[in-house]
Gaussian input, Z-matrix of N, CA and C with variables (Angstrom, degrees):
# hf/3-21g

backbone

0 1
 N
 C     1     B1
 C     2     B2     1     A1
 N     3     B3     2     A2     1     D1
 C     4     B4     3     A3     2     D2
 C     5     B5     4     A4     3     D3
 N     6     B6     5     A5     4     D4
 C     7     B7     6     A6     5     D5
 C     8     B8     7     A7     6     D6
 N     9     B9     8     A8     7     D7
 C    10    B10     9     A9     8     D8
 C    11    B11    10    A10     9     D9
 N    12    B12    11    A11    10    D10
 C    13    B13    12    A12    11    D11
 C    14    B14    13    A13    12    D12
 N    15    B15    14    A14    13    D13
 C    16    B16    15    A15    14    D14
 C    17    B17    16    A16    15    D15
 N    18    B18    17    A17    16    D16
 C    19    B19    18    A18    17    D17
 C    20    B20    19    A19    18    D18
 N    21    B21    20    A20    19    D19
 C    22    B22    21    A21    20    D20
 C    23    B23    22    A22    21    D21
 N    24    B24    23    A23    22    D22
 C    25    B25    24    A24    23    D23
 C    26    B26    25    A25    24    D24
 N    27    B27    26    A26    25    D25
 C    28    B28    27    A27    26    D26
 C    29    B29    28    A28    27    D27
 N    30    B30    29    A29    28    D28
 C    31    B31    30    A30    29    D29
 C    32    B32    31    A31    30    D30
 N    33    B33    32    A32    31    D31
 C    34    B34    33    A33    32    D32
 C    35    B35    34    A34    33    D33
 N    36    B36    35    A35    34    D34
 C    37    B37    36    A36    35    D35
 C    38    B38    37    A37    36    D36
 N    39    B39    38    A38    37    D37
 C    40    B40    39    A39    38    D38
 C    41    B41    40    A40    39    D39
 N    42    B42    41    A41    40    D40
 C    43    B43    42    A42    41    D41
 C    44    B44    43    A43    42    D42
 N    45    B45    44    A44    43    D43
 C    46    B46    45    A45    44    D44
 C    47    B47    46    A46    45    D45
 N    48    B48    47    A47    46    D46
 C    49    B49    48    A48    47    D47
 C    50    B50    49    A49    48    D48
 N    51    B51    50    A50    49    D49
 C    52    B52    51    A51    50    D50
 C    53    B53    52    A52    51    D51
 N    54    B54    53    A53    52    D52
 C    55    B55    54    A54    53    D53
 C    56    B56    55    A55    54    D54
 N    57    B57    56    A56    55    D55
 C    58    B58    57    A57    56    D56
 C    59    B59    58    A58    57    D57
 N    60    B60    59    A59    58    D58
 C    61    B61    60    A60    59    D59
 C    62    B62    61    A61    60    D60
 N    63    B63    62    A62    61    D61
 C    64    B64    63    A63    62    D62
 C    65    B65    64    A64    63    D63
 N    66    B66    65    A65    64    D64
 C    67    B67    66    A66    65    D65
 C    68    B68    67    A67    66    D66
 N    69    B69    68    A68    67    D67
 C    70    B70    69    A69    68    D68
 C    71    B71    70    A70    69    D69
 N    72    B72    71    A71    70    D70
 C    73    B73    72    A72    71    D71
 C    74    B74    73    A73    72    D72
 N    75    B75    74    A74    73    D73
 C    76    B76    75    A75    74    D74
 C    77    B77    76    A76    75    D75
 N    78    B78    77    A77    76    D76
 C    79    B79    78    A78    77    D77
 C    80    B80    79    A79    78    D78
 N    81    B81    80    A80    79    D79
 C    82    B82    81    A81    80    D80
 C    83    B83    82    A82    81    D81
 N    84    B84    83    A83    82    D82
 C    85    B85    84    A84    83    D83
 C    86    B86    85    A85    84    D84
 N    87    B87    86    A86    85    D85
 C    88    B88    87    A87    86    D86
 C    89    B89    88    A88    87    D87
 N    90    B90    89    A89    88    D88
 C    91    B91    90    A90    89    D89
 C    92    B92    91    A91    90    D90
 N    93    B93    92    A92    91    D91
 C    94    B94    93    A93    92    D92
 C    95    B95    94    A94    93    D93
 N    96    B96    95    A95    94    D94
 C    97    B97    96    A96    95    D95
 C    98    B98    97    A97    96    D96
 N    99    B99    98    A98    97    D97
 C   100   B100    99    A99    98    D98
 C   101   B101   100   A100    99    D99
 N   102   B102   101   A101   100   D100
 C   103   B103   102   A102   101   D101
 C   104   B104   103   A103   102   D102
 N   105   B105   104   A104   103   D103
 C   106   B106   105   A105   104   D104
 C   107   B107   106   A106   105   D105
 N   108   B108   107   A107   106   D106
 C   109   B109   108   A108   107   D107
 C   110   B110   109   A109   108   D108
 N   111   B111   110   A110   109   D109
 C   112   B112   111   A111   110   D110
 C   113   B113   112   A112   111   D111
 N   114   B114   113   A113   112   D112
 C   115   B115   114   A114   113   D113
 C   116   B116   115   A115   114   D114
 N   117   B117   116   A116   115   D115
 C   118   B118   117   A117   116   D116
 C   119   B119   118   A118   117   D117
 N   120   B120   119   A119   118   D118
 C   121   B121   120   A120   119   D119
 C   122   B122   121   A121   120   D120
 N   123   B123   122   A122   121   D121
 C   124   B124   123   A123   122   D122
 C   125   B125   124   A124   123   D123
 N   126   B126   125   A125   124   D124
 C   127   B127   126   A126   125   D125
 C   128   B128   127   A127   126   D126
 N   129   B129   128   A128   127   D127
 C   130   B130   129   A129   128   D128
 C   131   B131   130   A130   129   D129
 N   132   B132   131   A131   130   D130
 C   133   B133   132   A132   131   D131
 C   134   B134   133   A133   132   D132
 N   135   B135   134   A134   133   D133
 C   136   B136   135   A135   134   D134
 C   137   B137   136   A136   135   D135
 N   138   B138   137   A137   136   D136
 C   139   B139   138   A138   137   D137
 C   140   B140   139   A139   138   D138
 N   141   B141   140   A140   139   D139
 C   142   B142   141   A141   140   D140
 C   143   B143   142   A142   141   D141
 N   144   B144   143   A143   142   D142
 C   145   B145   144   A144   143   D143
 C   146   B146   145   A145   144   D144
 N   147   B147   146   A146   145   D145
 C   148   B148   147   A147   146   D146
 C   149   B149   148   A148   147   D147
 N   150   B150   149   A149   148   D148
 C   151   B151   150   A150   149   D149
 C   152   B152   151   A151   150   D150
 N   153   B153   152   A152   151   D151
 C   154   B154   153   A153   152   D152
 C   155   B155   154   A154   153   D153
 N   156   B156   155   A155   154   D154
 C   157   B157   156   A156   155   D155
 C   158   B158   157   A157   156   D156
 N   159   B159   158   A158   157   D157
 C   160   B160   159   A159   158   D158
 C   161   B161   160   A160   159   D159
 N   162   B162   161   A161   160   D160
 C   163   B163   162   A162   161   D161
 C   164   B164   163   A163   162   D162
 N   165   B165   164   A164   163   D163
 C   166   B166   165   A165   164   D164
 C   167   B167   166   A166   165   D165
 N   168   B168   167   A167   166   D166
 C   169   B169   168   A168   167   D167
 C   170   B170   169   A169   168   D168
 N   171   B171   170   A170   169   D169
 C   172   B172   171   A171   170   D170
 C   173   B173   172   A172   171   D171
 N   174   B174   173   A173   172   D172
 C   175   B175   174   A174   173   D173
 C   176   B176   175   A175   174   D174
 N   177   B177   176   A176   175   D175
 C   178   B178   177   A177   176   D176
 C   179   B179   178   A178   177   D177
 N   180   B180   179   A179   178   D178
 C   181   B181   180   A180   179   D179
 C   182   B182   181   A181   180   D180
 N   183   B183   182   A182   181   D181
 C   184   B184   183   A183   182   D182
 C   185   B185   184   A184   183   D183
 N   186   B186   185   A185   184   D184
 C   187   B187   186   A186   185   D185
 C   188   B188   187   A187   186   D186
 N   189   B189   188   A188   187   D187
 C   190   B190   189   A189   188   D188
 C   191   B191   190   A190   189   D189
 N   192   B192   191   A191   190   D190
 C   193   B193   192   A192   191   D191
 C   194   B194   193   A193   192   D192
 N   195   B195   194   A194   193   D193
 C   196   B196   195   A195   194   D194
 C   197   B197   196   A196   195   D195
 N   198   B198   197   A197   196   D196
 C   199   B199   198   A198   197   D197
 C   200   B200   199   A199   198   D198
 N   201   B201   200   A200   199   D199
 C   202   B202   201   A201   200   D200
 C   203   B203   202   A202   201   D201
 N   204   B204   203   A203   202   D202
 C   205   B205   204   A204   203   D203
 C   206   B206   205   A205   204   D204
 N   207   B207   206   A206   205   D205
 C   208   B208   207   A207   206   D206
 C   209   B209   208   A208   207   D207
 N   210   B210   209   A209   208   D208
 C   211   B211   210   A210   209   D209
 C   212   B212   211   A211   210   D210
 N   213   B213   212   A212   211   D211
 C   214   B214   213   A213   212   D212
 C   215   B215   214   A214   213   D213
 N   216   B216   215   A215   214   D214
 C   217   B217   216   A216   215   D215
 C   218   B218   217   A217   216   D216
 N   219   B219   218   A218   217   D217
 C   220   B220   219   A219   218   D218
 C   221   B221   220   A220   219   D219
 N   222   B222   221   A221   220   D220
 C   223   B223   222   A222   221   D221
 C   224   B224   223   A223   222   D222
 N   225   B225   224   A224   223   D223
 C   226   B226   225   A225   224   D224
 C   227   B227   226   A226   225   D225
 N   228   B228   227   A227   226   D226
 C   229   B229   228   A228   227   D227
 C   230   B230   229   A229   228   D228
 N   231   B231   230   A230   229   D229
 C   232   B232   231   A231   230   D230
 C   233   B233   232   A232   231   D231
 N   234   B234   233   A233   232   D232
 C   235   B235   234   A234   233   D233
 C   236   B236   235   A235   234   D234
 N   237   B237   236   A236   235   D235
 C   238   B238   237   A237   236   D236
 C   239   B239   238   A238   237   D237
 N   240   B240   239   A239   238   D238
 C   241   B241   240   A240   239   D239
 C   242   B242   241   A241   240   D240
 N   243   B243   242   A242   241   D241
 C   244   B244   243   A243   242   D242
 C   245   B245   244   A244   243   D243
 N   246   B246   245   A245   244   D244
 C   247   B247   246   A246   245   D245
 C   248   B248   247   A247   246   D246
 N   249   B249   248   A248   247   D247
 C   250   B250   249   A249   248   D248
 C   251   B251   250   A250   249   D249
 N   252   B252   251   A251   250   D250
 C   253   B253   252   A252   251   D251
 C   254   B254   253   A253   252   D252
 N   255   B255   254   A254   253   D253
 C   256   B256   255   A255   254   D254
 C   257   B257   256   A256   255   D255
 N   258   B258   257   A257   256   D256
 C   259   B259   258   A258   257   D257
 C   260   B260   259   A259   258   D258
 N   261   B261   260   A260   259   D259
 C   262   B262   261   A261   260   D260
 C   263   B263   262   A262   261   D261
 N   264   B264   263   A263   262   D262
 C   265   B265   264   A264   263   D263
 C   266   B266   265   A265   264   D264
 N   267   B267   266   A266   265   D265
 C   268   B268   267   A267   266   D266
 C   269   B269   268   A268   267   D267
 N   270   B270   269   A269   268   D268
 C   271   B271   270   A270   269   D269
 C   272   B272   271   A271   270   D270
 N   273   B273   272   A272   271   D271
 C   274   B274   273   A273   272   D272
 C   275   B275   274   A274   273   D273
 N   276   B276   275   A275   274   D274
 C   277   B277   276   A276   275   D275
 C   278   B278   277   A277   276   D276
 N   279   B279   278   A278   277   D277
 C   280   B280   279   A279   278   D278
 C   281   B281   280   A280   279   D279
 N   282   B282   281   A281   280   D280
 C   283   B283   282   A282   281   D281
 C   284   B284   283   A283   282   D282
 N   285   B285   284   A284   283   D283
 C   286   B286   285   A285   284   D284
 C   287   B287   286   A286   285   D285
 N   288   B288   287   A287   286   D286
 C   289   B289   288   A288   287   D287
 C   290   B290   289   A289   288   D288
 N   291   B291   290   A290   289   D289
 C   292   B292   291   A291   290   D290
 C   293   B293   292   A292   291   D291
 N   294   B294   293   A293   292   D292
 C   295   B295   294   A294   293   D293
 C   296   B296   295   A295   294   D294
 N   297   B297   296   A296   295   D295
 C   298   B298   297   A297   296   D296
 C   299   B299   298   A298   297   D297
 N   300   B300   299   A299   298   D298
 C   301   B301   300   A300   299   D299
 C   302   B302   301   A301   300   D300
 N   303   B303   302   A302   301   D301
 C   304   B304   303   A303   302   D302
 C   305   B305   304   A304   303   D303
 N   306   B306   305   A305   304   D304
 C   307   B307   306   A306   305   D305
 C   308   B308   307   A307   306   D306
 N   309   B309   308   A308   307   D307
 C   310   B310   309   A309   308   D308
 C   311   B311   310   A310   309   D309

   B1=1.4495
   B2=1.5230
   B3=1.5029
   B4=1.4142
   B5=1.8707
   B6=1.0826
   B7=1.8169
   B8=1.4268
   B9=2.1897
   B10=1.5551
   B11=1.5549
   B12=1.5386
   B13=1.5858
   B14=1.8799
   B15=1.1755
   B16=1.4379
   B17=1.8643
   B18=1.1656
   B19=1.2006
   B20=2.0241
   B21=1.1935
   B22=1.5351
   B23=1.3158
   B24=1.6818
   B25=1.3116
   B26=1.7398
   B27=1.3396
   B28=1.2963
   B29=1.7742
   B30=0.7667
   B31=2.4645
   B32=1.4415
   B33=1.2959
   B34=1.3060
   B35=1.5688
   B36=1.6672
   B37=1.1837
   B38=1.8643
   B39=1.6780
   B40=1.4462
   B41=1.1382
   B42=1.4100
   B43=1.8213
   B44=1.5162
   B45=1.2233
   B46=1.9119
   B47=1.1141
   B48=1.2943
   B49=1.4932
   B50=1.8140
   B51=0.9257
   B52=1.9870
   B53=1.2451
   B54=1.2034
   B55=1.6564
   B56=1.9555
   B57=1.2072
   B58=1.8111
   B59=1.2626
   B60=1.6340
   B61=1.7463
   B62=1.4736
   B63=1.6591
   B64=0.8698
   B65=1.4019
   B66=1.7774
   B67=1.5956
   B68=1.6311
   B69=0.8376
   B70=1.7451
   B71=1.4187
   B72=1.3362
   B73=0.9514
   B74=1.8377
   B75=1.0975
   B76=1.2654
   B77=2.0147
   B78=1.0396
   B79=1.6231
   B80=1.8531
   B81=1.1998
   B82=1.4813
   B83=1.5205
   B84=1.1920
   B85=1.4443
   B86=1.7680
   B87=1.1660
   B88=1.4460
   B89=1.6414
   B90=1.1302
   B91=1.5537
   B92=1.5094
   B93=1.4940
   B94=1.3946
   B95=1.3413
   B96=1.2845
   B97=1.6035
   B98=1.4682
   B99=1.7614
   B100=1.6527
   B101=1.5341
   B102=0.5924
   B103=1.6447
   B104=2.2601
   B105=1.0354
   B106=1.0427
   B107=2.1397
   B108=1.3240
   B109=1.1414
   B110=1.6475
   B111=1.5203
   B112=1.7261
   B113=1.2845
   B114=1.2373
   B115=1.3330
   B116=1.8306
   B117=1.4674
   B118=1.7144
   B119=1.8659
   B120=0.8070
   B121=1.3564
   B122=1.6147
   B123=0.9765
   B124=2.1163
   B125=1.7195
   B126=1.0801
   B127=1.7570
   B128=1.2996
   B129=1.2687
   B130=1.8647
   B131=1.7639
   B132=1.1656
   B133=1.7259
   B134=1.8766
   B135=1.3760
   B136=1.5846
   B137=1.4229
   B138=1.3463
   B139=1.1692
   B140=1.7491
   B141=0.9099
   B142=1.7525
   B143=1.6291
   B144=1.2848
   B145=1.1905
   B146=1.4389
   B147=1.5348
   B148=1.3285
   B149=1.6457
   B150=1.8491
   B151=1.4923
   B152=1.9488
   B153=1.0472
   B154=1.7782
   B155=2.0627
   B156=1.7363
   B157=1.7432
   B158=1.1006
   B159=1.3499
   B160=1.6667
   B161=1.4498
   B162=1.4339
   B163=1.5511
   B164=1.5980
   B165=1.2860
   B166=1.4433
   B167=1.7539
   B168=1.4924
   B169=1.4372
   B170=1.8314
   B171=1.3235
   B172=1.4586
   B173=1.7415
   B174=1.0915
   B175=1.1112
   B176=1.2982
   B177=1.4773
   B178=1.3182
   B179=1.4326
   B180=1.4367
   B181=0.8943
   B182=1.3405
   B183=1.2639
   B184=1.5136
   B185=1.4762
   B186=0.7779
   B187=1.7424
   B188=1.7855
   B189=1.5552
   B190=1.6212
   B191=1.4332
   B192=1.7106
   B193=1.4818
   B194=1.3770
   B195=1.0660
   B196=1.3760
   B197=1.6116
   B198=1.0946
   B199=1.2784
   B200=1.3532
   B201=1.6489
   B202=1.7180
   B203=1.4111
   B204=1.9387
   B205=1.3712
   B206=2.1099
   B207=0.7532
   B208=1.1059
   B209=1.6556
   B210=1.0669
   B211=1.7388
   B212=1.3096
   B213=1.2294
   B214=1.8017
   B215=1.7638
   B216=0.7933
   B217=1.3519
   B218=1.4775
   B219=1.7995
   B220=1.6583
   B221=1.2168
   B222=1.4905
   B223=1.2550
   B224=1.8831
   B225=1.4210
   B226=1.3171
   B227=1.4846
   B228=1.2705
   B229=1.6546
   B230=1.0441
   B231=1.4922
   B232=1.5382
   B233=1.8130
   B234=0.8947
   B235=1.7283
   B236=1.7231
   B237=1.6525
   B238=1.6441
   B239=1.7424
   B240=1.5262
   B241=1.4576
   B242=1.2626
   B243=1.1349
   B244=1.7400
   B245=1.5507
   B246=1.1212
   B247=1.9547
   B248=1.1197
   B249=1.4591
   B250=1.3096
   B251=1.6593
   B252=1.4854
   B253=1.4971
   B254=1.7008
   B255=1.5678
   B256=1.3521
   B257=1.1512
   B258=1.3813
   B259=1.2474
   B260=1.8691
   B261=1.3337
   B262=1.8215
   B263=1.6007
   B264=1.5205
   B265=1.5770
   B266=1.5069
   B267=1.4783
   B268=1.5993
   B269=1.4983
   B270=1.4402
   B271=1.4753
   B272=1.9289
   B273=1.4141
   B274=1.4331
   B275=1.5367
   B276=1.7971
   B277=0.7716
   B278=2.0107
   B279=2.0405
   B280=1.2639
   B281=1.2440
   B282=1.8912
   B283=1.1846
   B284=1.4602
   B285=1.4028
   B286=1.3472
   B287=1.3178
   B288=1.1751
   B289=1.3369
   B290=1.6844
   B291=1.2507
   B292=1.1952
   B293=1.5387
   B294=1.3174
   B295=1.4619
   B296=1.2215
   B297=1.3940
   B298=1.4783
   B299=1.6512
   B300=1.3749
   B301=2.0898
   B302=1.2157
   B303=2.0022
   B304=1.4540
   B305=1.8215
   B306=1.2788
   B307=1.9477
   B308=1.8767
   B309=0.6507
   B310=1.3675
   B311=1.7017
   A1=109.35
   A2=116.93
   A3=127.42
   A4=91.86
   A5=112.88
   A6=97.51
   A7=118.60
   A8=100.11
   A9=95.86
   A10=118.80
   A11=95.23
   A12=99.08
   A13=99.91
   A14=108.15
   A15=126.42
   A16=108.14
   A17=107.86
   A18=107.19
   A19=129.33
   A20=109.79
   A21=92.60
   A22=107.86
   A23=134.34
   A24=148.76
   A25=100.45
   A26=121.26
   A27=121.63
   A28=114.25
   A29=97.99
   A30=114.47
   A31=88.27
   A32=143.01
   A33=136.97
   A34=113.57
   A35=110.30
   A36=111.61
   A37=112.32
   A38=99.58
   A39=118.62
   A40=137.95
   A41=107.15
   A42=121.12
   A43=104.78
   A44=113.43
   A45=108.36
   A46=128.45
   A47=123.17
   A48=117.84
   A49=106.50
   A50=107.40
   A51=86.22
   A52=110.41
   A53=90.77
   A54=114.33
   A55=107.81
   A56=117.36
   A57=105.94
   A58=126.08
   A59=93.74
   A60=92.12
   A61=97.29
   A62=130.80
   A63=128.32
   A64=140.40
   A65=108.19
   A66=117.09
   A67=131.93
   A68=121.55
   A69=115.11
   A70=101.39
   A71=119.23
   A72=117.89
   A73=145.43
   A74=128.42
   A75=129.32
   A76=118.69
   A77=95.90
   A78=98.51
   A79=77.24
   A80=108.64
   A81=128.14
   A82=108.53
   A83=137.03
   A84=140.35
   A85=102.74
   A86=135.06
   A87=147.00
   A88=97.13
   A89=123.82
   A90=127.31
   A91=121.26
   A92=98.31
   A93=113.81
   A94=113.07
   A95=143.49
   A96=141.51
   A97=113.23
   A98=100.97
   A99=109.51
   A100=114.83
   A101=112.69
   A102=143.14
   A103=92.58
   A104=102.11
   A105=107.75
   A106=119.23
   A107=91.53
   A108=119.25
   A109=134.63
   A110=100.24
   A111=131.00
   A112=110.17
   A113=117.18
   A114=141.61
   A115=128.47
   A116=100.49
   A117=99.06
   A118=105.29
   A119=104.07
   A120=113.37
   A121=132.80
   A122=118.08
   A123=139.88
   A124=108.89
   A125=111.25
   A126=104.85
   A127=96.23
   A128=123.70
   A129=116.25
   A130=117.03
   A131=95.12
   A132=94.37
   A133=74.33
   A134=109.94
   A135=115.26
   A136=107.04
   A137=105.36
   A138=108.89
   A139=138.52
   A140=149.24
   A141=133.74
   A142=105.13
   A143=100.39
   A144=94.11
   A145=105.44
   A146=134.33
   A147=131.58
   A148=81.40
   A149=87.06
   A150=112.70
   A151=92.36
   A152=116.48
   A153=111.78
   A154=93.35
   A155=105.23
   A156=88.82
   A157=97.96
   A158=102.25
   A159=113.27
   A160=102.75
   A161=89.95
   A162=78.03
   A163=96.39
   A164=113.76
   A165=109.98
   A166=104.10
   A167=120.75
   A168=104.93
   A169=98.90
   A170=105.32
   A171=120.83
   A172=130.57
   A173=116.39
   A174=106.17
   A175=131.71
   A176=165.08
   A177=161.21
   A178=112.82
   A179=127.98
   A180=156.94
   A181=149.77
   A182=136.70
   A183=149.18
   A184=110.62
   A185=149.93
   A186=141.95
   A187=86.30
   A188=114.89
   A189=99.10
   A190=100.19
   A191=110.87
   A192=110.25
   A193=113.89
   A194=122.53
   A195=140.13
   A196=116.98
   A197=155.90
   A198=132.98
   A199=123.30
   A200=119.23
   A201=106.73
   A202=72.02
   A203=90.21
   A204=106.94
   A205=92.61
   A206=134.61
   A207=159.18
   A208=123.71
   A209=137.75
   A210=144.58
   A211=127.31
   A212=106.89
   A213=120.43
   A214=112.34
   A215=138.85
   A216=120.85
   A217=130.95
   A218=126.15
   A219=94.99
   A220=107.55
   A221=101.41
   A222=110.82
   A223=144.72
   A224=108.84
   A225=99.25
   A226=113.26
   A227=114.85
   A228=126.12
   A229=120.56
   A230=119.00
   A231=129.97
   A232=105.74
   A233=94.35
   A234=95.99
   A235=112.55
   A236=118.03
   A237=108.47
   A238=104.93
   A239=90.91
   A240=96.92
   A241=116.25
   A242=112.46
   A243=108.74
   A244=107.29
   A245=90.89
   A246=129.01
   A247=105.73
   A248=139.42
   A249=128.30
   A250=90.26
   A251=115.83
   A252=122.43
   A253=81.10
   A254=153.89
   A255=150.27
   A256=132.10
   A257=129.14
   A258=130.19
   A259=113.43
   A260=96.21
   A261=101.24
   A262=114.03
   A263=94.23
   A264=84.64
   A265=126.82
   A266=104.33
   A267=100.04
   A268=114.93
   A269=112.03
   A270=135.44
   A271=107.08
   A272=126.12
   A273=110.29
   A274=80.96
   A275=109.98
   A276=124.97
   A277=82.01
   A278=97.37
   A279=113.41
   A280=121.56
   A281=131.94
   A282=93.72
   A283=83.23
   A284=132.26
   A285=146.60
   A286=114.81
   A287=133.82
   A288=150.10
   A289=122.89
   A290=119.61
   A291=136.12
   A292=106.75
   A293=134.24
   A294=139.66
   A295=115.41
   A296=119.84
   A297=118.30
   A298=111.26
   A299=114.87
   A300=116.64
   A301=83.80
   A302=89.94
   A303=106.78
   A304=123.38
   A305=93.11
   A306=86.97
   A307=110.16
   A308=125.95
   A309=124.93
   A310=115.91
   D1=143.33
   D2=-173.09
   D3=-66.76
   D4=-45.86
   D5=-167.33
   D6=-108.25
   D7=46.16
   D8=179.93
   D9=-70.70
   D10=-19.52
   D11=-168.21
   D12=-132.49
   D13=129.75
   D14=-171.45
   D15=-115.59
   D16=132.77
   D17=160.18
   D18=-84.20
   D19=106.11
   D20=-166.35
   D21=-92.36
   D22=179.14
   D23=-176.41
   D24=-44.17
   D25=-42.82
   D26=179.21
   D27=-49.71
   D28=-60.06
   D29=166.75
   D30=128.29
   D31=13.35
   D32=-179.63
   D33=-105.70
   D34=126.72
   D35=-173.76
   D36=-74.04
   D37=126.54
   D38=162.63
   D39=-116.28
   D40=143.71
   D41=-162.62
   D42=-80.41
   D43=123.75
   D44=165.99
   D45=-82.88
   D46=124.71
   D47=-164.94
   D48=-121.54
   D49=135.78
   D50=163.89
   D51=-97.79
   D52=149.35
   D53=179.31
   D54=-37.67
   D55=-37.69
   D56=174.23
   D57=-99.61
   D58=25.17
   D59=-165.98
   D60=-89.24
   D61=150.42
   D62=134.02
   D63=-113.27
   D64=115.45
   D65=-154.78
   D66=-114.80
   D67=175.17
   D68=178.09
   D69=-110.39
   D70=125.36
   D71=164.08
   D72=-128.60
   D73=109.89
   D74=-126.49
   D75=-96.00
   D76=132.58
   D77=-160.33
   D78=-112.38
   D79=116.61
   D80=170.53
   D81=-85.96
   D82=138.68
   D83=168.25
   D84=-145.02
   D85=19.52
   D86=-174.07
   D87=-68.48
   D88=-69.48
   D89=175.58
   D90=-29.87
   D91=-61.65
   D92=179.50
   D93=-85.89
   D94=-3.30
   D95=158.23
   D96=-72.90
   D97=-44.88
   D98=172.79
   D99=-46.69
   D100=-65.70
   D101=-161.44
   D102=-54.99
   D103=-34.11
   D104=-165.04
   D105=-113.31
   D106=-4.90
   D107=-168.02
   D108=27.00
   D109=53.58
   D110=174.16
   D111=-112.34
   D112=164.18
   D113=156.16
   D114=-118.92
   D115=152.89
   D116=-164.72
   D117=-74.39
   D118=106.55
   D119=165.26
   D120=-62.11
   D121=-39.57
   D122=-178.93
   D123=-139.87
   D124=163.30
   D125=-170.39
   D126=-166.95
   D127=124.39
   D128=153.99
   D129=-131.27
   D130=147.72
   D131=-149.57
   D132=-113.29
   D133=139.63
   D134=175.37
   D135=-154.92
   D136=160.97
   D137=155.26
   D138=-163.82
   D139=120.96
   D140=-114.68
   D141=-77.32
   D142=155.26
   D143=-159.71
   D144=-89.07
   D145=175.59
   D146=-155.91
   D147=161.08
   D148=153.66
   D149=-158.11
   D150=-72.99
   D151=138.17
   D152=156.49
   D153=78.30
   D154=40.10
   D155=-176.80
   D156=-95.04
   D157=-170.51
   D158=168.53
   D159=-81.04
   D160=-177.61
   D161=-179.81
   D162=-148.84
   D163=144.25
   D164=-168.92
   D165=-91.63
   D166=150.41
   D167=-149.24
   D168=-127.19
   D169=-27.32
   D170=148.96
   D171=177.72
   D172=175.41
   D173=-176.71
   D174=-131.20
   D175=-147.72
   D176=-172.85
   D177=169.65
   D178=166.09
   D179=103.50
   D180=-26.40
   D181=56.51
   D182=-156.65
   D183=-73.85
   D184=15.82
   D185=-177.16
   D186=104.84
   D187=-107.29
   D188=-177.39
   D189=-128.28
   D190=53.43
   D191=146.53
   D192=-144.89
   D193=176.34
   D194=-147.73
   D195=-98.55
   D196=41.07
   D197=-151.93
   D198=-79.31
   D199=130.48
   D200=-178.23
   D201=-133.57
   D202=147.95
   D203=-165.15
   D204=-116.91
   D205=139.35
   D206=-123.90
   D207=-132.06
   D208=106.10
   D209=160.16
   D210=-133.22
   D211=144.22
   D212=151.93
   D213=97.71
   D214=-110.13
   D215=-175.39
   D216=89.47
   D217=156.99
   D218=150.77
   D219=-153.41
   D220=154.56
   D221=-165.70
   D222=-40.32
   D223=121.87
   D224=-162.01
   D225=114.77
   D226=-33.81
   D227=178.58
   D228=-86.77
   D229=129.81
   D230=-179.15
   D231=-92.46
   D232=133.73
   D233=172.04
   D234=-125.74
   D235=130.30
   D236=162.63
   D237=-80.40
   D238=153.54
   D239=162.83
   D240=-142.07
   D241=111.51
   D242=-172.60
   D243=-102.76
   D244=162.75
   D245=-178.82
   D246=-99.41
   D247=122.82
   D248=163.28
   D249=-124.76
   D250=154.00
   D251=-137.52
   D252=-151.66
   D253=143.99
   D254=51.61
   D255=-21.64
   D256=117.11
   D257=175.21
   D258=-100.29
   D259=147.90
   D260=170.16
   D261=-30.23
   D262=-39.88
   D263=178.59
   D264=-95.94
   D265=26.18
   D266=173.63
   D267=109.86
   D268=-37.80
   D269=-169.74
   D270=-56.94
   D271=124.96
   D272=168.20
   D273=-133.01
   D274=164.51
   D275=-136.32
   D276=177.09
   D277=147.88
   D278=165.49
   D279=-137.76
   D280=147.18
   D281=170.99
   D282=-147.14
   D283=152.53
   D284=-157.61
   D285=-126.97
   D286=127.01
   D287=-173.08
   D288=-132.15
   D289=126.89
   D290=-140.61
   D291=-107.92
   D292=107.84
   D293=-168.92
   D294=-116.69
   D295=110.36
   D296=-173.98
   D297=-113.02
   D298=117.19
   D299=-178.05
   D300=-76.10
   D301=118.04
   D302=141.28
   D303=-130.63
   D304=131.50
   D305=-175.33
   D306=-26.51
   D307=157.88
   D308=-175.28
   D309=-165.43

């Protein structure tokens, strides 16, 4: 879709979600594991809590990305959701992604 990813007033790119979708959403670390030659070992996908949030519904392990699959929300509201990642080799690491409900 042309308006999966929006730039908002913040300068940080955000994903549009509607409020009933339930989605997968993917925290890539393949580049930066290569480069370094580890894999993610532990993972927790969160995000703070607040009245009417999404709510994260579960998560996995993909080879060397992350997937947390995703619901609920309300409309108009941006939410971060970060990945925090340990690797076999010791390495932790975060990376945060920005979800905004829009009717869709």
């Amino acid at each position: 879709m042309v308006d999966t990813y929006v730039v908002g007033t913040t300068g940080k790119a955000t994903i549009l979600k509607d409020k009933d979708a339930v989605l997968d959403y993917i925290f890539d670390w393949t580049a930066w594991l290569d480069d370094v030659a580890d894999t993610i070992a532990t993972k927790t996908v969160t995000t703070p809590t607040v009245a009417g949030q999404i709510t994260i519904d579960s998560s996995g392990i993909v080879g060397k990305t992350v997937v947390g699959w995703i619901s609920d929300g309300t409309e108009g509201q941006t939410y971060p959701v970060t990945c925090h990642i340990v690797t076999v080799g010791g390495r932790e690491d975060d990376r945060t992604i920005y979800i905004k409900i829009k009717e869709r």
